[in-house]
C-alpha positions as CSV (number, residue, x, y, z in Angstrom):
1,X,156.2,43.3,-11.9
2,X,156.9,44.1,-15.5
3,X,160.2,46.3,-16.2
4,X,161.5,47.7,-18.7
5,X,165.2,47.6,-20.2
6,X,166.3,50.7,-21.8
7,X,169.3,52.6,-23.3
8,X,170.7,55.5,-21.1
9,X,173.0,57.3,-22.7
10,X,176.2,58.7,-20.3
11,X,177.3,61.8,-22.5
12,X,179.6,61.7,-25.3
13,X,183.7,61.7,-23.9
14,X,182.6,62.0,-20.3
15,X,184.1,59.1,-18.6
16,X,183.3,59.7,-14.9
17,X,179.1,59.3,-15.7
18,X,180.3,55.9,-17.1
19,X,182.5,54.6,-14.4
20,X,179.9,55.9,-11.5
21,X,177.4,54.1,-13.2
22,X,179.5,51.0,-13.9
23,X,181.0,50.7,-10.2
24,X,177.1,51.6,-8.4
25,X,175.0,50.2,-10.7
26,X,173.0,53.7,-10.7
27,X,172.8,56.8,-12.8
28,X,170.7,59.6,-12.0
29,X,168.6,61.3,-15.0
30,X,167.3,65.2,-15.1
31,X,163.6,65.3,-14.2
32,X,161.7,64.9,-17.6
33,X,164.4,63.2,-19.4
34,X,162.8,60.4,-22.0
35,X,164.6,57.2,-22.7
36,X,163.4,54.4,-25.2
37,X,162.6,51.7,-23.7
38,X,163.9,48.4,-25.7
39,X,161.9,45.5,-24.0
40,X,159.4,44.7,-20.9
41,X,159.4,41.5,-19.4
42,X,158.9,40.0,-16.1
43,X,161.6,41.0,-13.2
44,X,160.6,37.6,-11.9
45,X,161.0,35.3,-14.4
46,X,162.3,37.4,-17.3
47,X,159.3,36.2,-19.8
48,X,159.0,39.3,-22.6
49,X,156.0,41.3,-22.3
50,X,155.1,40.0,-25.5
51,X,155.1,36.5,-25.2
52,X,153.0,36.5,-22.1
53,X,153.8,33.0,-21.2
54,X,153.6,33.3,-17.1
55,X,150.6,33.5,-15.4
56,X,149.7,36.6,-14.0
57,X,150.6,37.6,-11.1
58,X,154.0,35.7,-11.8
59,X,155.1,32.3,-8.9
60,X,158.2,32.5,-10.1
61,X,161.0,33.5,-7.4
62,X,161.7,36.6,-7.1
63,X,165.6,37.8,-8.4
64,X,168.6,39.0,-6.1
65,X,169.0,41.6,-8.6
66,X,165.1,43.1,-9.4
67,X,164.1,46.2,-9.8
68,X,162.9,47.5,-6.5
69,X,160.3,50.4,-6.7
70,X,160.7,51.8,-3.6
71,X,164.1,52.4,-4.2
């Protein structure tokens, strides 16, 4: 599965968006809110989108930590 990894920005001087987010590991965004997405790469075996360099669909091991789409 290809993911993305993006800056989220927590709000200027508000602390508690920051530390929710640091302790869960979560942080909830308003419905059409638009982030810029940085990279994509493989949640498996963390090649860059761009590169390419795993087959398709991906052997490698799946991480303790991927994204899971259905939540």
């Amino acid at each position: 599965m290809w993911v993305g990894a993006a800056l989220v920005g927590m709000g200027q001087g508000d602390t508690r968006r920051a530390e929710h987010a640091a302790r869960t590991g979560r942080h909830v965004l308003p419905v059409g809110t638009r982030i810029e997405v940085l990279e994509v790469y493989c949640s498996r075996c963390r090649v860059p989108y761009s590169e390419r360099a795993c087959a398709w669909p991906c052997g490698g091991a799946a991480l303790r930590n991927a994204v899971n789409p259905s939540g």
